[in-house]
N, C-alpha and C positions, 0 to 999 in steps of 0.2 A: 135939745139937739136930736137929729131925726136921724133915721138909716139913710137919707139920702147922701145929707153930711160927711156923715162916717166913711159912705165910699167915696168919695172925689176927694179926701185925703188920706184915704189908703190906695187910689187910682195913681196920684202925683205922687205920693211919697214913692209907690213901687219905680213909674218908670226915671223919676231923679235917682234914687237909688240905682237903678239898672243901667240908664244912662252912665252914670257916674264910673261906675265899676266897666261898663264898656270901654269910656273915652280912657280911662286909663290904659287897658288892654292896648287898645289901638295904637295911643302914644306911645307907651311903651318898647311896645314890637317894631316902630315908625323909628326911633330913636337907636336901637338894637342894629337894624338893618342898615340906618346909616352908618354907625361904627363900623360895620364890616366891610360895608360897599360905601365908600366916599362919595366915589362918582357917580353914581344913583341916588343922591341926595333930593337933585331938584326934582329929580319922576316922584321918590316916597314920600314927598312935604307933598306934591299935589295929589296924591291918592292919599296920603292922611287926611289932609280937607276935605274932601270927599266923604271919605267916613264919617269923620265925624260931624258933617253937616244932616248926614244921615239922622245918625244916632243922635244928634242935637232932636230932630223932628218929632221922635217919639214921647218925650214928657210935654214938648208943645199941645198936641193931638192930646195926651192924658190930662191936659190942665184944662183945653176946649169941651170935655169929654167929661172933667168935674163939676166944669162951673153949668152945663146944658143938665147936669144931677140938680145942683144944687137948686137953681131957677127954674127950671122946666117940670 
């Protein structure tokens, strides 16, 4: 097992990890905000998605980012 290895799974483990602990946050606070404000449901479902299609991107790019360690 080489140091390349070792980084493209400490690469993907960080942003799943960070991802994760993100998309919580967001849903969270998205869920929060609708309790208070009903009728602002349908705007904060679509700025949820949003985020977290964001945040989705980041462990993608760090998986594209392992495997170009591992093979390259």
């Amino acid at each position: 097992m080489d140091l390349n290895t070792i980084a493209a799974a400490i690469a993907v483990f960080g942003a799943a990890l960070g991802a994760g602990i993100g998309n919580g946050a967001v849903i969270s606070k998205t869920i929060e905000s609708m309790a208070r404000q009903p009728e602002m449901s349908k705007e904060l479902r679509t700025q949820m998605f949003i985020g977290v299609g964001l945040i989705e991107a980041v462990p993608i790019i760090a998986v594209v980012v392992g495997l170009l360690l591992i093979f390259l």
